[in-house]
Structure formats: structure tokens, C-alpha cells
N, C-alpha and C positions, 0 to 999 in steps of 0.2 A: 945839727947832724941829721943826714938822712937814714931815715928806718932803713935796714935790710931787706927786701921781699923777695921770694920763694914762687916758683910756679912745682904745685904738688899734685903731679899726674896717679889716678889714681885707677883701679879696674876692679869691677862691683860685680858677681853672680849672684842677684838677691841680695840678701843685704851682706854676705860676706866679700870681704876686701880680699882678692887675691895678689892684687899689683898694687905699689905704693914706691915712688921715689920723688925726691923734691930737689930740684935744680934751680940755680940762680934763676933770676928773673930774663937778664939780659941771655941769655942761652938760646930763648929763644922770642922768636916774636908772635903776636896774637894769632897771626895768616899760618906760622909753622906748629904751634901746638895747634888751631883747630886742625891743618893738615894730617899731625900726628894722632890727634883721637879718633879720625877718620881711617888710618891705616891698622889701628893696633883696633879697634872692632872689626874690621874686615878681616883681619888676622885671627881673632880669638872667636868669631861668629857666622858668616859667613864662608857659604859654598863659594865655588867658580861661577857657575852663574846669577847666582846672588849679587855677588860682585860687579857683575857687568849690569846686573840692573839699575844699583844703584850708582855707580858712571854714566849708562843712560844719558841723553839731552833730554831734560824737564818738557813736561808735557806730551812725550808722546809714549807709545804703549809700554813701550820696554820698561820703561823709567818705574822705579822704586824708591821712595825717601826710606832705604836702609841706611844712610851714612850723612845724614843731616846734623848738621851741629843745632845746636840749639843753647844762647846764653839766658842764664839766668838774670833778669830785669833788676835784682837787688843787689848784684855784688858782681866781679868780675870771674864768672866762675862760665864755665863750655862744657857741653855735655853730648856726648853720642852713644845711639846705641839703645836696643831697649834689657835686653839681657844675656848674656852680660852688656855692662855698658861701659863705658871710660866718664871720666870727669876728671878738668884741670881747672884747680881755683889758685887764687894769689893768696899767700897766708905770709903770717912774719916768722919771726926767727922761733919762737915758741909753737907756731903753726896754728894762729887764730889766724882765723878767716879774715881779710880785708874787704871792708864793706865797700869803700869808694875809695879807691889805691889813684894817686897820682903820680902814672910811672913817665 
């Protein structure tokens, strides 16, 4: 039988957790949760112009890495944002962390 897994979107000021919800896995996919971590820091951080910087096309002045995802090398976990920031990791039904998830 296959294990259940969970994607548990999460939003940090410092170390306190203000946002926490955990949705099927299938809900959504890797492209739309980094999408979504990207929208909900520009949402909860970020001015109007801030925004447009970090839309920018890469390398030239405008451009700002405000809204860079960035995954963690040891598990399937994304991360945007410096503070507040978002993070979406895959956990199971108890909501440990999956190390190497094979979805």
C-alpha cells in the first residue's frame, strides 16, 4: 500500500509560524507550489515596486532575487523569501518530514 503524502505550505516571521495548511500532494504540482510560494511572499512582503523587481528579466538592473525559490538539497522541501518567508515540504500523515519521497 502506498503511504499518503501531504504538501504542508507553511509562512515563518522569524521563527514564529503564522500560516500552516497541508493539502494532498496531488493538489498540486512542484511548478504550482513553487509558483504559490512565490505569490504569497510578494503578498505578505513585498511593495509594488519591489515586485516588479523581482519579475524583472535576470541580469539586468531592474532585476531583484526577491522571490527566488530555492530547494533544499536533502529532502523535497522549497523555500522563498527572507522574512517573512514561505516553505512547502512533503510530510506523511503524521507530518514527518519525507526525506526522498517517490511521488
Amino acid at each position: 500500500m502506498r503511504k499518503q503524502l501531504f504538501w504542508l505550505i507553511q509562512g515563518h516571521d522569524g521563527t514564529k509560524c503564522f500560516f500552516a495548511k497541508t493539502v494532498a500532494i496531488g493538489q498540486f504540482t512542484d511548478d504550482q507550489v513553487r509558483d504559490l510560494l512565490r505569490a504569497m511572499t510578494a503578498k505578505a512582503s513585498l511593495s509594488y515596486p519591489e515586485m516588479m523587481e523581482a519579475y524583472a528579466s535576470r541580469r539586468t538592473k531592474a532585476y531583484a532575487a526577491r522571490l527566488d525559490v530555492h530547494k533544499d538539497p536533502t529532502c523535497q522541501m522549497y523555500m522563498c523569501g527572507s522574512n517573512p518567508h514561505f516553505a512547502a515540504s512533503i510530510v506523511d500523515v503524521a507530518g514527518k518530514l519525507i526525506v526522498n519521497p517517490t511521488v
